[in-house]
C-alpha positions in Angstrom: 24.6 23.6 46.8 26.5 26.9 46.8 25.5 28.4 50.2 25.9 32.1 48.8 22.4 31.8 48.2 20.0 31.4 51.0 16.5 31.5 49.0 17.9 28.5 46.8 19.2 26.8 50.6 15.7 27.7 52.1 13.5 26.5 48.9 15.6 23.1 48.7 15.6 22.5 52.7 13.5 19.3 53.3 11.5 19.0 50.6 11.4 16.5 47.6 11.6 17.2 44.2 8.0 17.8 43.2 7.7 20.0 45.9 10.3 22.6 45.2 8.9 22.5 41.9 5.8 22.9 43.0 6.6 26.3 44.9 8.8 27.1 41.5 5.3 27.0 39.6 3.6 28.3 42.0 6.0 31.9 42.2 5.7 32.2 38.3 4.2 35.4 37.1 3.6 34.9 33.6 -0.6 34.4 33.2 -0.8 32.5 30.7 1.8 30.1 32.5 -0.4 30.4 35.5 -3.5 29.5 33.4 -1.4 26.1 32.2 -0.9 25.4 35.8 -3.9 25.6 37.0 -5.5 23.6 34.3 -3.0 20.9 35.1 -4.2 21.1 39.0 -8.0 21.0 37.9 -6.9 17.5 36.0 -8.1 19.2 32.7 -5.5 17.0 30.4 -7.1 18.1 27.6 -6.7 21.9 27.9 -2.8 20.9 28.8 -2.2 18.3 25.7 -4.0 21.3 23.7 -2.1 24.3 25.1 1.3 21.7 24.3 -0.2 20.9 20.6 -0.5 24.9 20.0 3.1 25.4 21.1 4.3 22.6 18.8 2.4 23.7 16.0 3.4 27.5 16.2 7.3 26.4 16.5 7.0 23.5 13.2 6.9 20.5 15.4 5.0 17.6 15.2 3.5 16.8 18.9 2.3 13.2 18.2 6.3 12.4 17.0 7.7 14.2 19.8 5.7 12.8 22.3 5.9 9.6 21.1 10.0 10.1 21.1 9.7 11.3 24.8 7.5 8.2 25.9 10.3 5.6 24.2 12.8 6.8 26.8 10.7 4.9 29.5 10.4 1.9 27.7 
């Protein structure tokens, strides 16, 4: 950890790795970001697979192919 850096050294101090991520999520500005976020904490998995199927789609992806290659790496 480079110490020339005391807000990484203070976000990183004790906690786990879902927690500093957590905070990281938690500090982000962008709305529509923020609107993933909290659809994620509300357990809608729907709005999130939806929101994730719109960003596939826009950038030429297929979600089902990608996802499926994601999920083989915990087989």
């Amino acid at each position: 950890m480079n110490s020339s850096n005391p807000n990484l050294k203070t976000l990183l101090s004790g906690k786990n790795p879902q927690e500093v991520a957590s905070q990281l999520l938690m500090n982000n500005t962008n709305p529509i970001f923020g609107n993933l976020i909290k659809m994620a904490q509300n357990g809608d998995t729907k709005g999130v697979e939806e929101f994730a199927r719109n960003v596939f789609k826009e950038r030429g992806r297929d979600f089902d192919e990608e996802f499926s290659q994601f999920m083989s790496n915990f087989k």
